[in-house]
N, C-alpha and C positions, 0 to 999 in steps of 0.2 A: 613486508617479507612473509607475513603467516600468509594471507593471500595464496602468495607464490606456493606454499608448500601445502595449502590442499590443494590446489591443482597438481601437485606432483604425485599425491595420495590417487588422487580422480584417479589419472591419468594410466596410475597402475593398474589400478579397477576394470577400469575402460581396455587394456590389455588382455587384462584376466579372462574377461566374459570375452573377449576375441577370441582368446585361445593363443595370444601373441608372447610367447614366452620370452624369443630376446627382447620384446619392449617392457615387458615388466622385469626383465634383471637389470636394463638398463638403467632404471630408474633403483637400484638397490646399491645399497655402498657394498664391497668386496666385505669389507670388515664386521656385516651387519651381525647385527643380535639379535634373537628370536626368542621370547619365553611364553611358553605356556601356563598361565597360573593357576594353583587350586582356586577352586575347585572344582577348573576345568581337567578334564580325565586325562589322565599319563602326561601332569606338569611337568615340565622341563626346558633346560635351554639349549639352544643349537646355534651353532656360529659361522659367519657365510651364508652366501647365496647357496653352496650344497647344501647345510645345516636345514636351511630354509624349503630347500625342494623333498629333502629327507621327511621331514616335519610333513608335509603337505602329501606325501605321497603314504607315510604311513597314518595317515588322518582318513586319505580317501579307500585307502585300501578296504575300510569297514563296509563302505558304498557300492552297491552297483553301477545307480544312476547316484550323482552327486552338483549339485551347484552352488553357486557362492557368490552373494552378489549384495553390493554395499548399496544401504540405504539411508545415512543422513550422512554426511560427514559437518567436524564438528571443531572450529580455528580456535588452537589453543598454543597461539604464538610457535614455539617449535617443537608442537606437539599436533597432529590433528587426530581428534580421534571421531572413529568411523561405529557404526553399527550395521552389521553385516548378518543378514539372513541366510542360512542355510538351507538346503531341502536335500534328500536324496533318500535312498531305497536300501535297508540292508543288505548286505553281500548272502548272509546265512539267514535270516528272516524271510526276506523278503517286504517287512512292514517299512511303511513310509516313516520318515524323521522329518520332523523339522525342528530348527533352533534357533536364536538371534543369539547372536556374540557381540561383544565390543574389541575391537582393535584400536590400540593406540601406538601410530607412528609417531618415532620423532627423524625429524628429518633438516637435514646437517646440505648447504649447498647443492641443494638442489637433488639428494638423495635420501633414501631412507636410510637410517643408520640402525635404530633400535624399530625391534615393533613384541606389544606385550598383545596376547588374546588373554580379556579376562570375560566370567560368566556375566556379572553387571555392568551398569552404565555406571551406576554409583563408583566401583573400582576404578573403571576406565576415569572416569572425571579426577578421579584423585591421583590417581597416578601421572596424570596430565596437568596438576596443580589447578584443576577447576574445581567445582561444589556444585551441587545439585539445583 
């Protein structure tokens, strides 16, 4: 079953970087949980697939140009968690950002149910009952 559910991680990635928005709510549970944790900037949780586009849409707001695009993901039974590179361009600067983050989905029949953004892998692995 873990298998099955980074492929359901992929798969939403794979939407993202499409720009295929109902194929990635598709793959999201209604009832999802979204949290942001210190001491990544403006933690918080959101709930829902809106919660979820709220989160993501006041994230990119700071960007001009902005992208997001996973780079390992990482089978922790019904947890996968992913490491996600950012890049983009401030709105008021103008200077370039880049970042890597950890995300960790847990994902419930074939959906994502919870997903945590933390600043380390260390966090993300613990949070997902793995260790370094």
């Amino acid at each position: 079953m873990s298998q099955e559910n980074v492929e359901v991680v992929r798969r939403g990635f794979e939407a993202w970087e499409a720009d295929d928005l109902s194929g990635l709510l598709a793959l999201l549970d209604d009832d999802l949980v979204t949290r942001r944790l210190a001491p990544m900037a403006d933690p918080g949780t959101w709930h829902g697939t809106e919660g979820l586009l709220e989160m993501v849409a006041e994230w990119m707001d700071a960007f001009d140009e902005f992208e997001m695009k996973a780079e390992e993901f990482i089978d922790a039974g019904d947890h996968v968690v992913v490491r996600v590179a950012q890049e983009g361009r401030g709105s008021d600067s103008g200077v370039p950002v880049t970042a890597t983050f950890w995300f960790v989905h847990g994902v419930r029949d074939g959906k994502t149910v919870t997903l945590g953004i933390y600043a380390t892998r260390r966090e993300a692995l613990e949070a997902a009952g793995l260790s370094e």
